[in-house]
N, C-alpha and C positions, 0 to 999 in steps of 0.2 A: 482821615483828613490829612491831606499835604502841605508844605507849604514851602516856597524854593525860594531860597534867599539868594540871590545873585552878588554874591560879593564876593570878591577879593581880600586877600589874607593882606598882612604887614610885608609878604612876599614885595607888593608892588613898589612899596618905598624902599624896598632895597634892591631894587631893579628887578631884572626879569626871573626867572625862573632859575635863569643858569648864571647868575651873577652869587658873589659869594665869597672868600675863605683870604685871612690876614695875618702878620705874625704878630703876635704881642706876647702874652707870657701864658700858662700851660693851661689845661683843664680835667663826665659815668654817663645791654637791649632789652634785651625787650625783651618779655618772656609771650607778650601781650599781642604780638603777629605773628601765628605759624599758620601758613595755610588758615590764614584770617585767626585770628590770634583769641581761643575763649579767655572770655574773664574766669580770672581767679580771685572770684571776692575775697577779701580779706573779711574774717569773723568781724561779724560787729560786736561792739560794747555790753548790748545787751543783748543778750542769747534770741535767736528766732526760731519760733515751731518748726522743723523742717515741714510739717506737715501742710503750713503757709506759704511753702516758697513756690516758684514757679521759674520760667526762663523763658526766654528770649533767642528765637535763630531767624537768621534771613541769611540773603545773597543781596550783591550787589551788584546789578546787571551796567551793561552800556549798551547802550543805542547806537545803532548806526556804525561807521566806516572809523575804528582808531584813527588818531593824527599819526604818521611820519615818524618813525624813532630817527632822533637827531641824535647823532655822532658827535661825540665831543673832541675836539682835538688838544691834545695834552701834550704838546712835543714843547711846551714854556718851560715843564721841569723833563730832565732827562732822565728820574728816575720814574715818573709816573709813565712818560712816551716806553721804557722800558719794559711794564707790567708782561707785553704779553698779550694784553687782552683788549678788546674795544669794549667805549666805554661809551654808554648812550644815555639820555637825560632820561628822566623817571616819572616824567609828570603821570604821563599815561600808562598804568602797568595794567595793559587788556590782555585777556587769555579766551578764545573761547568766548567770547562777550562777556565775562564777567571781569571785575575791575577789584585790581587790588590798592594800597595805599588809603582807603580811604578809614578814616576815626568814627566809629560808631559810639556815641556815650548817652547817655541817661541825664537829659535837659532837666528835666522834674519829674517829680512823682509823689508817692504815697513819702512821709515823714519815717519812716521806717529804713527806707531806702537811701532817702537824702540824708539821711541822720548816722546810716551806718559807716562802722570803726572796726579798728581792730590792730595785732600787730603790723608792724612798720615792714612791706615785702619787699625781700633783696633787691639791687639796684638792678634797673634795666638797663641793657649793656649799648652804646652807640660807638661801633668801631668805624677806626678809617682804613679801609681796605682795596688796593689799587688804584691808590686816588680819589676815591668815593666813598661817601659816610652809608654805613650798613646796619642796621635798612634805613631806608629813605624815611620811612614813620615810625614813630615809637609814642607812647604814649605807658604814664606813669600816676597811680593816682597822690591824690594832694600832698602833700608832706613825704613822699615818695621820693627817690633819687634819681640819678641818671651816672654811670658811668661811664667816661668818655676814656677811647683807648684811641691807640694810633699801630696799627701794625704793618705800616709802611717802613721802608728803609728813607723817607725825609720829611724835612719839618712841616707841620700843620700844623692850624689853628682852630679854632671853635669861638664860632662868636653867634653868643645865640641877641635875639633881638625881640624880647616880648614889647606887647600894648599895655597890658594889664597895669595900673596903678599898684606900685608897690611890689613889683616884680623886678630884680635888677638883674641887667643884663649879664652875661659872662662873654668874658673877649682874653681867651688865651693862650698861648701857643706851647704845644705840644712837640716833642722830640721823635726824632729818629725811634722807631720803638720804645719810645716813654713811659714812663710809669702811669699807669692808668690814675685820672683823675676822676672822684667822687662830688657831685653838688647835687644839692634838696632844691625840691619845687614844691612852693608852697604857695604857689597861688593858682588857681584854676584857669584855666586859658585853652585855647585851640589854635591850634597849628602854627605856634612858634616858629620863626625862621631859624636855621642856623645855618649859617655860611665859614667858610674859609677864607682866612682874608691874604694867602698864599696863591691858592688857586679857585678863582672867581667863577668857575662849574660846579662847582664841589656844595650842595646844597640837601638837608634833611631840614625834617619837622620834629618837636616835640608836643606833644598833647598831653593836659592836666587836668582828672579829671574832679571833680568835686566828690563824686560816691566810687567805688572799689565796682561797679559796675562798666566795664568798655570792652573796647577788643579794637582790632585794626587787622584790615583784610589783608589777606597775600593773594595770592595767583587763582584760585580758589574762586573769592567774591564773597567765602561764607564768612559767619560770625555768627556765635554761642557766645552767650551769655545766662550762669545760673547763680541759684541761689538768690532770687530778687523774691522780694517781700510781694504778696499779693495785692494788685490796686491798678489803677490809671500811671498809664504812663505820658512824657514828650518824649519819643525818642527822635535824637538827631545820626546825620551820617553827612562826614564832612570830609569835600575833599580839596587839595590843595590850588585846583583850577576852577575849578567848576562848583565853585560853592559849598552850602549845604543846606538840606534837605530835614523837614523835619516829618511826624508822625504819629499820632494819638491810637492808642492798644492798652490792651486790659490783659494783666499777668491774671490766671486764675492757681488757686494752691495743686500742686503738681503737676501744671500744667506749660505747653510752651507754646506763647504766642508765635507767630508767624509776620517778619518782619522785612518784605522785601523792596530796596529801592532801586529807581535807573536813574544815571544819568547820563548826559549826552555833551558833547561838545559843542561850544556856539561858534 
């Protein structure tokens, strides 16, 4: 069973897609997107059977004709127009028809799964490199960090803008190759905006996820996920235009569901 939720992210209230990036005072990738990024559950609390575990793979297809990669034009700072390189917006990362960016996480499930713990895993890295936060998605589970770096030669900012009640924003500016800043996410949420309030192209996501179970696609489309407790699951996959998508499947002990979605552009 599917089910397509047509909304729009906290994106829209901070304008479009390629709005974004400011200066105010300074501010932690991802281990969790490589060629779609497997989870690396963190141990739970209480020990589980391996003999109980099962996992999780799919792809992420698209449908139909990609939009247009839009060019971004960066000659506002004269160190970013300097890079070298063009620079195009990210909404759409299609290869081949399968779609990268997108947050795959674990809606609900068996108590096992929603309930699992364990040690606290190194921060996932969000750099700014040639004008552009890298990668585009990152996603960290609950109580997890984020390292924000800046490996540009000028100033940037990080200004992230959760929904979530009890989530407080961060809005701070980063130096010329500054020292990398460290902050915790402790509240659960999807696809966090962050912007640059310097240069208003300059746009990533953060995803949090409530269980040590997620992943986030790259160029690929795939996504692994193991080590999940045997049972029913909602899995969702969320991407930053186009919604998200959700999905009912049954982990069986060493065994790997099959978990694949499309989506399309409207």
């Amino acid at each position: 069973m599917r089910r397509i939720c047509g909304w729009l992210f906290a994106v829209a209230v901070a304008g479009s897609a390629l709005n974004g990036c400011k200066s105010g005072d300074s501010v932690k990738q991802h281990n969790d997107g490589s060629a779609s990024t497997p989870s690396s559950p963190v141990p739970s609390s209480v020990p589980l059977d391996p003999a109980t575990l099962g996992a999780v793979s799919g792809t992420i297809h698209f449908a139909g004709k990609a939009p247009e990669k839009v060019k971004i034009d960066m000659s506002m700072d004269p160190v970013c127009s300097m890079t070298g390189a063009d620079n195009f917006a990210e909404q759409y990362a299609v290869k081949d028809g399968k779609l990268g960016n997108v947050y795959v996480y674990i809606k609900s499930g068996p108590p096992a799964a929603m309930l699992a713990g364990g040690p606290t895993p190194a921060p996932v890295v969000l750099d700014q490199v040639g004008c552009k936060y890298v990668p585009h998605v990152i996603a960290v589970v609950r109580g997890g960090s984020v390292e924000f770096r800046n490996s540009d030669s000028t100033m940037h900012n990080i200004h992230t803008m959760p929904t979530v009640v009890g989530s407080q924003p961060i809005d701070i500016s980063q130096g010329p190759k500054g020292t990398p800043q460290v902050k915790q996410f402790n509240q659960p949420e999807v696809m966090i905006p962050v912007r640059c309030n310097n240069h208003p192209w300059m746009n990533a996501f953060i995803n949090v996820s409530a269980t040590p179970f997620f992943a986030v696609t790259h160029a690929d489309g795939h996504f692994t996920m193991s080590g999940l407790p045997a049972g029913t699951y909602t899995l969702a996959a969320v991407h930053e235009k186009m919604g998200e998508q959700t999905m009912t499947l049954t982990v069986e002990p060493k065994g790997t569901a099959k978990a694949d979605f499309s989506f399309s552009a409207k």
